[in-house]
N, C-alpha and C positions, 0 to 999 in steps of 0.2 A: 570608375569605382563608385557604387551606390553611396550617397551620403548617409551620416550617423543618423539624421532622421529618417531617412527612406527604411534603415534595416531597423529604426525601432518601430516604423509604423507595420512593419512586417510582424514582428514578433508581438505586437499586441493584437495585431488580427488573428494569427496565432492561439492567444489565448484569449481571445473568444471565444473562438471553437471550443473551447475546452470546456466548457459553459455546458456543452449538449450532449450530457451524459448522463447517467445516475452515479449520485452520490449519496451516500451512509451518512444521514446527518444524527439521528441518535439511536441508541437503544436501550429504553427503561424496561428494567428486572420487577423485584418488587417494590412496591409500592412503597413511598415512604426513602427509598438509596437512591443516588444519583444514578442518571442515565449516562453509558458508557458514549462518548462518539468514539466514531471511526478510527482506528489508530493510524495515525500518522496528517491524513488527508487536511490539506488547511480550505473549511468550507466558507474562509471567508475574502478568500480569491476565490481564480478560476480553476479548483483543482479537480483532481475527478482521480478512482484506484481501480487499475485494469489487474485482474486475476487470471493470466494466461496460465494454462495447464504447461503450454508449450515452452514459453520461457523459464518456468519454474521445474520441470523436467533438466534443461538446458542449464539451471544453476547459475541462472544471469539475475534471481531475484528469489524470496523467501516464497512459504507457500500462501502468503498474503500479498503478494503480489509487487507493484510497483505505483507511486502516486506520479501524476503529472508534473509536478513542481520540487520534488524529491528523491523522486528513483525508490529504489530499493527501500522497503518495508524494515525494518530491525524489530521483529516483534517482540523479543524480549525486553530488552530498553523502554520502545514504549508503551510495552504492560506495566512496566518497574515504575516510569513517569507519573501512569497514571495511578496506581497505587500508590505514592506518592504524596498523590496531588488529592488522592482520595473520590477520584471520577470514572469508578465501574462500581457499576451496576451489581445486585446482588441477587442468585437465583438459586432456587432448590430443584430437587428431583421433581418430573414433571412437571415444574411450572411455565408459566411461557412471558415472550419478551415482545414486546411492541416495538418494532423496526421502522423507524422515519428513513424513506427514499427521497430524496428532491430528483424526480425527473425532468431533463432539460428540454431532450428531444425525445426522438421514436429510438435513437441508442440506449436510452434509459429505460427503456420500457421494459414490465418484466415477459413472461412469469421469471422471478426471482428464485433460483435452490441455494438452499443453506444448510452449512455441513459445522461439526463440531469438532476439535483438536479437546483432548482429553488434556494432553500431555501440555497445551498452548502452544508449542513449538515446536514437534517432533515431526508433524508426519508426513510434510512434505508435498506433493501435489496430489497425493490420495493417502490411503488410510481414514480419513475424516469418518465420523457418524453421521449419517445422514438424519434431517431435523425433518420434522410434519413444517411446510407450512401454508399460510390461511393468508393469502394476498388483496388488499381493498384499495383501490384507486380512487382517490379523495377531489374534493372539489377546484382545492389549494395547487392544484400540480403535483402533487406528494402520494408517492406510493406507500403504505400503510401493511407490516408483514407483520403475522402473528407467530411467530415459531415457537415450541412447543421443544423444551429440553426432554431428553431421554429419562424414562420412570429410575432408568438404575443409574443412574450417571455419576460419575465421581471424581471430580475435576483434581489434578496432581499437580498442575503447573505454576510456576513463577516464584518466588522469592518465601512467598505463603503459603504452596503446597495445594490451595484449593483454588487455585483458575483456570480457568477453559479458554478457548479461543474459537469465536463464531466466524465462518465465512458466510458471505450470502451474494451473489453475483446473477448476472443473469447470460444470454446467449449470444447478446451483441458481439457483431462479427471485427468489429474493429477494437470492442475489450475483449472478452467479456468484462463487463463494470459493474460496479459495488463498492465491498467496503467488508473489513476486518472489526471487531469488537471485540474484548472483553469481559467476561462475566465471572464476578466472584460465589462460588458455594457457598452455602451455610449451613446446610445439613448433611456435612460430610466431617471424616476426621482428617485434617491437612496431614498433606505429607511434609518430610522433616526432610527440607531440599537444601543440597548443598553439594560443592564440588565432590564432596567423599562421600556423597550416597546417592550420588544420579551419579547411573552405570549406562557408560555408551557399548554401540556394538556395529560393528562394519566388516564388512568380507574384505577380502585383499583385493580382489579381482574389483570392488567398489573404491577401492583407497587408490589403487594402481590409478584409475579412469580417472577420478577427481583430481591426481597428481596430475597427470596427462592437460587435463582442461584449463588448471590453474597453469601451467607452463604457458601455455597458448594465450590465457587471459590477461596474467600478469602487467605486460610491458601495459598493453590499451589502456588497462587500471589504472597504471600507474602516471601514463602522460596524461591522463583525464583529471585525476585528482591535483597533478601541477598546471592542466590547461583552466580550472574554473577558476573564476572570478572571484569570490567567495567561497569558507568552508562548507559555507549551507547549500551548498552547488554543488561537491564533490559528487553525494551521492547520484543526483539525476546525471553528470557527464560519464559518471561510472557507468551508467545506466544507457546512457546512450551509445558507449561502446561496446560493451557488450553484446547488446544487442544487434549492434552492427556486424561482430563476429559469427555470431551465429545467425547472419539472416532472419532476425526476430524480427517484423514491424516493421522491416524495412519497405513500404511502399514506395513510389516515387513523390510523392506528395511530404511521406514521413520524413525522405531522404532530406527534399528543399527544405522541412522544416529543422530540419539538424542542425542545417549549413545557415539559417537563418537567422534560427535562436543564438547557434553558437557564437556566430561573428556577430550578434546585437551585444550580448554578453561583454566580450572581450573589447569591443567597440565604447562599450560604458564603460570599463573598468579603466581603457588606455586616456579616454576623456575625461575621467574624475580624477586621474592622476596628473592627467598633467594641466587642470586647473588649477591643482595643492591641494584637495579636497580629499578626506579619506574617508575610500570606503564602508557600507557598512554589509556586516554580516548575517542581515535580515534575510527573510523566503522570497526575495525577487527575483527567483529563479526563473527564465523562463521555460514554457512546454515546449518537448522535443518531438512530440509525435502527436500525428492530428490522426483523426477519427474518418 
């Protein structure tokens, strides 16, 4: 049996790797508002946000995708957070937003496309608006995107009625990678959102499917969320099972890294306990799946 430090030195080589991506480090609107980052991605580990079309079809993650250190995106919550906290970005019709990339590797590389959710949450792996944008590859290692909001644009989403949700990702075969934002209107009139006036809508034959999927998904959910270490881990082991269900990512390289990260995981938490030390519920999650 590998010792405790053998599988921790595994899982920090691990996230290493995780190092050589593109990541969404901001995106300032106008002039003068705070620049939005990335929702959810923490840029000050090794994290990195793959936007699979295919897993988000698949309903294993929102259409923001999944972070390496967190799993699954909760775009609502953390537009809520950051409206909150008072850190998105503010845009009008036709104005444009300057996009900071920190490119790692050549996975990072663009060209970058970036699309707009009106709704910030609705549309799922398509429906999006698609944005103009104007790409500059800077001295710094930082990729530099100009995107250019829609002349009629009229953002309805979040708690305030005038948010949008940007994606921007590029073609890398092991994300695609990027990053989710952000952006509040100003020159719009908010919609008046709440449970009794956002009207949902679903065919049966789409309610039947999703019943079907979640019967299947359930149980893996459910022992991932009692196998993590930590609550701040739920969602990434959520995230690794699923995707194990549906044959998401799972390469042979991804697979060792499951089996790796997972029993580093579990190998620190049965070691912190039974020195008498508790826990904590910080992002020391580690990456499940390498590039």
């Amino acid at each position: 049996m590998p010792s405790l430090k053998c599988i921790l030195f595994a899982a920090s080589a691990l996230l290493a790797t995780a190092a050589a991506q593109g990541v969404l480090i901001s995106a300032q609107g106008t002039k003068g508002t705070p620049a939005s980052p990335g929702l959810q991605v923490d840029t000050t580990q090794n994290d990195a946000n793959i936007i699979n079309t295919a897993e988000i079809n698949a309903n294993v993650v929102n259409e923001c995708g999944r972070t390496l250190l967190a799993g699954n995106i909760d775009i609502g919550q953390n537009t809520e957070d950051q409206l909150a906290n008072k850190t998105i970005t503010s845009v009008t019709k036709g104005s444009t937003v300057a996009v900071t990339i920190r490119q790692g590797s050549a996975d990072g590389a663009g060209p970058y496309t970036c699309d707009l959710d009106l709704t910030s949450n609705a549309d799922g792996a398509t429906g999006q608006t698609n944005l103009t944008v104007k790409e500059t590859d800077s001295a710094d290692g930082n990729i530099t995107l100009s995107v250019t909001m829609p002349s009629d644009m009229a953002c309805i989403g979040a708690s305030t009625g005038n948010v949008c949700t940007v994606r921007c990702f590029n073609s890398a075969a092991a994300g695609p990678f990027g990053g989710c934002f952000a952006v509040q209107q100003t020159d719009v009139t908010a919609n008046a959102n709440s449970p009794a006036t956002i009207k949902t809508e679903q065919t049966l034959e789409g309610v039947a499917a999703q019943i079907a999927e979640n019967n299947v998904d359930l149980p893996a959910a459910v022992k991932a969320n009692q196998d993590a270490p930590t609550v701040s881990q739920q969602g990434l082991f959520e995230a690794n099972a699923l995707l194990a269900i549906n044959n998401l990512g799972q390469t042979a390289g991804a697979a060792a890294a499951v089996a790796a990260t997972t029993a580093a995981s579990s190998a620190t938490s049965t070691a912190t306990l039974k020195a008498g030390k508790k826990g904590k519920n910080g992002k020391n999650g580690a990456r499940a799946f390498v590039a």
